[in-house]
C-alpha positions in Angstrom: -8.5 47.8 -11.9 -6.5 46.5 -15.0 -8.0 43.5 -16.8 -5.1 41.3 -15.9 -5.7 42.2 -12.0 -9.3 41.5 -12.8 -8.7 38.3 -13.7 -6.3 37.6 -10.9 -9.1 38.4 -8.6 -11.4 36.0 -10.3 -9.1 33.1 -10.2 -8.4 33.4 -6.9 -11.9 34.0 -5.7 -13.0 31.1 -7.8 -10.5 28.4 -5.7 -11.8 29.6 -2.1 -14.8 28.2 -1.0 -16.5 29.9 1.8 -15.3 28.6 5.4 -18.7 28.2 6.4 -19.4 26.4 3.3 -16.6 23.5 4.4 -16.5 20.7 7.4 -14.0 21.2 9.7 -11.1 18.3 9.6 -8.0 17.6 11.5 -5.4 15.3 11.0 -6.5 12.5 13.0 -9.8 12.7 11.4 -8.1 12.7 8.0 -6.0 9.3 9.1 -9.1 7.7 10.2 -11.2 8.2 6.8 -7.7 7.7 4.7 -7.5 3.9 6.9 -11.6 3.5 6.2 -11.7 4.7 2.7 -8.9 4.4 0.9 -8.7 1.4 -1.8 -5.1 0.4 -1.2 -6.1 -1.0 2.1 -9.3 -2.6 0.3 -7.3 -4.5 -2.3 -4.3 -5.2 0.9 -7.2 -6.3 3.1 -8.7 -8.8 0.2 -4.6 -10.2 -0.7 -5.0 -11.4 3.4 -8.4 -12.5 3.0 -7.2 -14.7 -0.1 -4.0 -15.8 1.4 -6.0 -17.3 4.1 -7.7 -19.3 1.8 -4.7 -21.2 0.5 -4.2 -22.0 4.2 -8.0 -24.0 4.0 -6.5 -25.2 0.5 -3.0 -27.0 1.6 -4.7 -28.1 4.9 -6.9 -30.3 2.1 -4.4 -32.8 1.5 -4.8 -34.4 4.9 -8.4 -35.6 4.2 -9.9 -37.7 2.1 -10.5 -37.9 -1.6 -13.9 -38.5 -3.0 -14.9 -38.3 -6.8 -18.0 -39.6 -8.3 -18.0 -40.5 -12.5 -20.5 -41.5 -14.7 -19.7 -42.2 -18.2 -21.5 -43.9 -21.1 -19.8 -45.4 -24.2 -21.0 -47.2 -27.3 -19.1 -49.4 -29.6 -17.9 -52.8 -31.1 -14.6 -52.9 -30.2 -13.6 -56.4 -28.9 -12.0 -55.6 -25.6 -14.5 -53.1 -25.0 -17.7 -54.9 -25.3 -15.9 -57.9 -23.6 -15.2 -56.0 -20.6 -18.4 -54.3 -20.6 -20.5 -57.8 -20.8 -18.4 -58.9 -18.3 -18.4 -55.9 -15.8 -22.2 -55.8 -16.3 -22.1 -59.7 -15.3 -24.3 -59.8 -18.6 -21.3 -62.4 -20.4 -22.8 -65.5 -21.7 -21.7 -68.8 -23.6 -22.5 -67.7 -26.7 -19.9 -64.8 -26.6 -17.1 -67.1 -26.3 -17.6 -68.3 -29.9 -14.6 -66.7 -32.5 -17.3 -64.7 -34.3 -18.8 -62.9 -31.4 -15.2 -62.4 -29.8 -13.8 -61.0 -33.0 -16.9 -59.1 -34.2 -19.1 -58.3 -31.3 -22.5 -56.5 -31.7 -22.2 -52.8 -30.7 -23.0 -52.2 -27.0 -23.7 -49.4 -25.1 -22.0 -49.0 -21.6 -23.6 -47.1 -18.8 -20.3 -47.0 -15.6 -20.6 -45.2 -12.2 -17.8 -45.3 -10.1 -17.2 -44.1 -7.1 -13.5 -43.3 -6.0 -12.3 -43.2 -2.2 -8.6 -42.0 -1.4 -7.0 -41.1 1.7 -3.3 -39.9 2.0 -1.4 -42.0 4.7 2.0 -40.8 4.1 3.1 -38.2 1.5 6.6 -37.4 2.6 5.7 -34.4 4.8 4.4 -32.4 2.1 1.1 -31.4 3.2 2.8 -30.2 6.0 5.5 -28.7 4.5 2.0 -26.7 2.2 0.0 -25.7 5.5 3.0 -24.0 7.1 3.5 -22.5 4.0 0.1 -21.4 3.3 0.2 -20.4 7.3 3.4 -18.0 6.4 1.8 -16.5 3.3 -1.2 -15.6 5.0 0.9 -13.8 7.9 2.9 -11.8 5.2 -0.3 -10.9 3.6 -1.9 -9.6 6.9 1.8 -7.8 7.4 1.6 -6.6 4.4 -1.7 -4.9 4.8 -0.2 -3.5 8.2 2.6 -2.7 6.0 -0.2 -0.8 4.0 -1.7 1.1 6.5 1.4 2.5 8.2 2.5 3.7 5.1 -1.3 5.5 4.3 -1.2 7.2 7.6 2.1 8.8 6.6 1.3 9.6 3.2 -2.0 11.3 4.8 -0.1 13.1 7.2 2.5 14.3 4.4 -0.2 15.7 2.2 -2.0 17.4 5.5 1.1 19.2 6.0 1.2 20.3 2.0 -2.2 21.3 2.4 -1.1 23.6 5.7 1.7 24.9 4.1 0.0 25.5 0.3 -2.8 27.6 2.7 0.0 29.3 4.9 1.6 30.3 2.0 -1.3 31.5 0.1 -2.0 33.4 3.0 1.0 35.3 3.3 1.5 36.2 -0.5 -2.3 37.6 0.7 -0.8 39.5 3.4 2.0 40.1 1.3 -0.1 41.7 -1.6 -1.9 44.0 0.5 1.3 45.3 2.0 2.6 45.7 -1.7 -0.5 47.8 -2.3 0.3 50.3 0.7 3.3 50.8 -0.1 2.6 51.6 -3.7 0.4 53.9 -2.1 2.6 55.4 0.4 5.1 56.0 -3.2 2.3 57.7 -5.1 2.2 59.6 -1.8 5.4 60.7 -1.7 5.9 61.4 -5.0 3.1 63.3 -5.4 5.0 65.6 -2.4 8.2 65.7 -4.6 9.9 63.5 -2.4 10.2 60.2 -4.3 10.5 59.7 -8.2 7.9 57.7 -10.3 10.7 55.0 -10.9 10.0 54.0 -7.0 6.0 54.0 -8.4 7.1 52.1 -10.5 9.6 49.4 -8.8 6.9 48.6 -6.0 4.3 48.4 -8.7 6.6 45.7 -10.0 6.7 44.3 -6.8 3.0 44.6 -6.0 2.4 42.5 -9.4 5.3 39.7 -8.1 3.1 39.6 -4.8 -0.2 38.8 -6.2 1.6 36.2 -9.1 2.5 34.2 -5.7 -0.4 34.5 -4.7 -2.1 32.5 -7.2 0.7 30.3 -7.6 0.3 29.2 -3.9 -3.9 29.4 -4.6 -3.4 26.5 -7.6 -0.6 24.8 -5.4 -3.4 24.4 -2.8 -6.0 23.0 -4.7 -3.4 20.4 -6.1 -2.6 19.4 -2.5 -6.4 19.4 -1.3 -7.0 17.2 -4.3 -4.6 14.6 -3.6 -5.6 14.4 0.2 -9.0 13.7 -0.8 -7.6 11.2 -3.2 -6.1 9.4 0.0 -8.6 10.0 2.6 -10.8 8.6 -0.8 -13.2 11.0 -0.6 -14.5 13.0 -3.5 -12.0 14.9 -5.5 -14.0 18.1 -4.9 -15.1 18.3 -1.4 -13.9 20.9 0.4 -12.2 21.0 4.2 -11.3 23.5 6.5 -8.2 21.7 8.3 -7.3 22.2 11.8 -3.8 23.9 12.4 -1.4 21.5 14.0 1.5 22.2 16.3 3.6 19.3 17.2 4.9 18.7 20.6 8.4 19.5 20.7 9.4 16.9 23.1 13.2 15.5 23.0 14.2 12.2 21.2 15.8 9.4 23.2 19.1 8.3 21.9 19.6 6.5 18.2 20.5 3.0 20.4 17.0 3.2 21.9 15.4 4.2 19.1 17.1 1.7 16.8 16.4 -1.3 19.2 12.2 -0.1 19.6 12.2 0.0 15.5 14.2 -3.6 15.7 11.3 -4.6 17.4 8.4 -3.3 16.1 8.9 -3.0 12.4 6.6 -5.2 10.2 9.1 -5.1 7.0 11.2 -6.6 9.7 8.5 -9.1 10.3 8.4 -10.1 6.8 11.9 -10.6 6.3 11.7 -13.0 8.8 8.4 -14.8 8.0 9.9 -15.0 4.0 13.0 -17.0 5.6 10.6 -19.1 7.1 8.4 -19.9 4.4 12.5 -20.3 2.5 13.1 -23.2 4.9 9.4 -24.9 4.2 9.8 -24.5 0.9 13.1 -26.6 1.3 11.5 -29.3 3.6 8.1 -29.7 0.8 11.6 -30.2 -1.8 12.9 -32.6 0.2 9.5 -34.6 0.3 9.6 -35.4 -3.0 12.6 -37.8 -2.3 10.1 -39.3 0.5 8.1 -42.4 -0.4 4.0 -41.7 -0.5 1.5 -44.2 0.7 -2.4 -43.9 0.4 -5.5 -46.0 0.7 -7.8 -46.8 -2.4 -11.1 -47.6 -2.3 -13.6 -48.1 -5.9 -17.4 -49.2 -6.1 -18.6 -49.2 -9.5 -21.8 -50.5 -11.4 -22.2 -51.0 -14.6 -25.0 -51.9 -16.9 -26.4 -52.0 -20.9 -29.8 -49.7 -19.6 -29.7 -46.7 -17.5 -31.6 -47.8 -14.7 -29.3 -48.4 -11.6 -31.1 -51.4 -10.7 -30.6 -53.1 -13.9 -26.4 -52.5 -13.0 -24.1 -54.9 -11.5 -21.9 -53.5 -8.7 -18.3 -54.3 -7.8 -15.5 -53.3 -5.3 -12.1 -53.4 -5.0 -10.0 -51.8 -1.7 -6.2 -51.8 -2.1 -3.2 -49.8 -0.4 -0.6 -48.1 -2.7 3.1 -47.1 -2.0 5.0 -45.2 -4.5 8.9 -43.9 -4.4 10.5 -41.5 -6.9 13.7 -43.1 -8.1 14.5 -41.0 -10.7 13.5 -37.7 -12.0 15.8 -36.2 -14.3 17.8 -35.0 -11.0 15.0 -32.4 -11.1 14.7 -32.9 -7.4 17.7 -32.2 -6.5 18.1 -29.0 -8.7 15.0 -28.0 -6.6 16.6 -28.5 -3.3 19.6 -26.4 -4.8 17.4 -23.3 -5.5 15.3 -23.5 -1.9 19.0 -23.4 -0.4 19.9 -20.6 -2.5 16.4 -19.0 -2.4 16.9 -19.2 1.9 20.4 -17.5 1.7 18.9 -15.1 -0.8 15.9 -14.5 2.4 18.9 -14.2 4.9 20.7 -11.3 2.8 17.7 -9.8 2.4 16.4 -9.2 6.2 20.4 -8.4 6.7 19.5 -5.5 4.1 16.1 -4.2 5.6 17.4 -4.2 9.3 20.6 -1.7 8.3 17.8 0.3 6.0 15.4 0.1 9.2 18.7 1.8 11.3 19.6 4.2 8.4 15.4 5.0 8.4 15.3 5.7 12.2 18.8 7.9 12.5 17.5 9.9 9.0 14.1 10.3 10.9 15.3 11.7 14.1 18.1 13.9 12.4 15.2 15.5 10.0 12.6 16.3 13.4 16.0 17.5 15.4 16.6 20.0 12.4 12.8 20.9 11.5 12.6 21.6 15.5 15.4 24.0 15.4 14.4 25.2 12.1 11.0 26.2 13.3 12.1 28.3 16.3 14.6 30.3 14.5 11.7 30.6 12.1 9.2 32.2 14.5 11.8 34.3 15.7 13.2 35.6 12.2 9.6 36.6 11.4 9.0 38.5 14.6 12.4 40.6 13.5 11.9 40.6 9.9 8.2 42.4 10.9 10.1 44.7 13.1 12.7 45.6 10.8 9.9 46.1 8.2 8.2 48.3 10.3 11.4 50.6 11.0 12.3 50.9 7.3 8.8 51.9 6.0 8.8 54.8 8.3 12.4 55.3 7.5 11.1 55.6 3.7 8.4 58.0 5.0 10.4 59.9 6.7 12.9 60.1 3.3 15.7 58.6 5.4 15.5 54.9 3.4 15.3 54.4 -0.2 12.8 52.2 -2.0 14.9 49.3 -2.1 15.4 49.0 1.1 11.8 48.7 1.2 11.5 46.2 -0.8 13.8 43.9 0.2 12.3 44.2 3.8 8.6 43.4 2.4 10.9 40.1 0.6 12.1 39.5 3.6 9.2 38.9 5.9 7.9 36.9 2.8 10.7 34.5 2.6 11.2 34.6 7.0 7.2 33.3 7.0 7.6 30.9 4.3 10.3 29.5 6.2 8.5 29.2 9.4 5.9 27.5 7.9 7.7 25.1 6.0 10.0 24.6 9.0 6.5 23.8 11.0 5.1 21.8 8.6 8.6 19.6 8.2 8.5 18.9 12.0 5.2 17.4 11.6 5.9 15.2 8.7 9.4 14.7 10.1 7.3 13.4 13.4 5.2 11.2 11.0 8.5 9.6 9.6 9.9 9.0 12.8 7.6 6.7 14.4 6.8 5.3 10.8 10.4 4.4 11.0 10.1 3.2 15.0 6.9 0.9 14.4 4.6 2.9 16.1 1.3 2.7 15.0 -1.8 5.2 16.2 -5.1 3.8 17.4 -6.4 3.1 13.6 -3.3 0.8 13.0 -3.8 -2.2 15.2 -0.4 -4.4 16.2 
């Protein structure tokens, strides 16, 4: 064996593992670890957890406010250390003369307060922020559905490259060892005196072409095994045996039904909807801010020279408070201009998604109508491409066919299986699209 087909060897021994060596997966197994394990539906899972936070946060602003303060100053300043005799009930006579007023001692303040306020009225607001909050959390959660559907086709995508990239390396296999026979069936003939060593030659030419796909399709395995362990996140070198899959060739319904099932069960669909609604809340919170806001105000406070509480005076005061934004630099109604425009901006946009959710179902069904028919003239041009093969090789043996008649049958059955197996592998992917496109989700993908 030359060096170079040495080395051949080598590389491709080194990228198989031994079957017995690998765990057994098929595709639904490889959806279910890709929805467990993969950290795109983490991080969407965490953006809906959050986003139901800010649902607990707007809902805030219908109960009470309570803040506690304690604070401690020193100083002369008049006003100050008037107050602060004063609010300590510690004022006497003798600060009323001029001197004390206008150059107090220093004093040192020691104020607790306590603050009580509870919204009565805030022009809708807080209930323009809850449904709001309510929205956002719904498009998260669709957005992690969102997430999910789209993993399970990515998954089943790769699975099919991983089919194929093993199909293929496969048949250059198959491919090489016919190569080899039929350089040996040249040296054969040539040794007889009935073929020249330029037909040794051309199929060792060949032979060599054979085994370079071979390892081509060998590396393009590894790269698709790779990247469906990246998104069934499992470890980048773990090996797999997968499970052949044939999909059902069952026949579609017609674009109308399939267009109204995807109308009604696609979440980017959903989402388009729910963003115009959280377009028209955002308009009513605008509008709010034209509404007058009333709240209740409640202080206790206790202030003292020491910093024991019992050495404090305490006081109250309760009051109601109503306020109205006159003016605001016409801010306000700038912001009601851009939630109008922001809401006809949410309308254009669902009218886009629902023609690219009807152009997604008819591309769908057209690709699994043409990857159906593709893969049974497939099977059927490899059955007759192996036939024709077989007549010409013992035409060639037989001195009634040249050796390029052999080679281009030994192409042919190489292209016809590649062809077959692609076609197969397109239906299934094809399938994946196709009820990716109608909403449909598998058991793992809850509605």
């Amino acid at each position: 064996m030359t060096p170079r087909l040495l080395l051949a060897a080598l590389f491709i021994s080194f990228l198989a593992v031994p079957a017995f060596a690998q765990e057994r997966l098929s595709l639904d197994d490889a959806v279910r670890r890709a929805l467990a394990q993969n950290p795109a539906v983490r991080s969407a899972q965490a953006a809906a957890g959050a986003a139901g936070e800010k649902v607990a946060q707007a809902r805030a602003g219908y109960l009470p406010r309570l803040s506690l303060v304690e604070s401690v100053q020193r100083g002369n300043q008049p006003v100050f250390a008037f107050s602060s005799l004063l609010a300590a009930r510690e004022f006497a006579g003798s600060n009323l003369s001029i001197g004390a007023l206008n150059h107090p001692a220093a004093i040192t303040n020691f104020h607790t307060a306590l603050a009580f306020e509870q919204p009565i009225f805030d022009g809708l607001a807080t209930r323009a922020a809850t449904r709001s909050a309510e929205i956002g959390r719904t498009i998260a959660e669709t957005e992690h559905l969102q997430t999910r559907e789209d993993l399970v086709l990515a998954t089943t995508r790769t699975y099919g490259q991983v089919l194929l990239a093993a199909a293929k390396t496969e048949a250059a296999h198959a491919a090489v060892q016919a190569a080899d026979e039929d350089v040996a069936r040249a040296h054969r003939r040539r040794d007889a005196g009935l073929a020249t060593d330029a037909d040794v030659l051309a199929l060792q030419v060949h032979a060599a072409e054979m085994r370079a796909r071979e390892i081509q399709a060998a590396g393009d395995q590894t790269i698709a095994r790779t990247e469906l362990n990246q998104a069934m996140g499992e470890p980048l070198d773990r090996q797999f045996t997968l499970d052949p899959v044939s999909p059902a060739a069952t026949p579609l319904p017609g674009v109308d039904e399939l267009e109204r099932e995807a109308l009604a069960a696609r979440s980017e669909l959903r989402a388009a909807q729910l963003q115009q609604a959280l377009a028209r809340e955002s308009r009513r919170a605008a509008r709010a801010a034209l509404l007058p806001q009333v709240s209740l105000q409640g202080f206790l406070e206790l202030d003292g020279n020491g910093t024991a509480f019992g050495n404090r005076a305490s006081a109250w005061l309760v009051g109601a408070q109503a306020r109205w934004n006159l003016f605001s630099g016409l801010a306000d109604i700038a912001r009601l201009r851009e939630t109008a425009l922001t809401s006809a901006r949410a309308a254009a946009e669902r009218d886009r998604i629902e023609t690219s959710v009807r152009v997604d179902v008819r591309t769908a069904a057209a690709r699994v109508q043409s990857a159906d028919a593709r893969q049974r003239v497939g099977e059927a041009t490899v059955v007759q491409a192996r036939e024709s093969q077989r007549i010409i090789r013992d035409r060639y043996d037989a001195g009634l066919s040249s050796v390029n008649d052999v080679l281009r049958a030994a192409n042919t059955v190489l292209d016809a299986e590649s062809q077959r197996i692609g076609a197969l592998v397109d239906l299934l992917v094809s399938r994946a699209m196709l009820d990716r496109a109608l909403g449909r989700r598998p058991a793992d993908v809850p509605r």
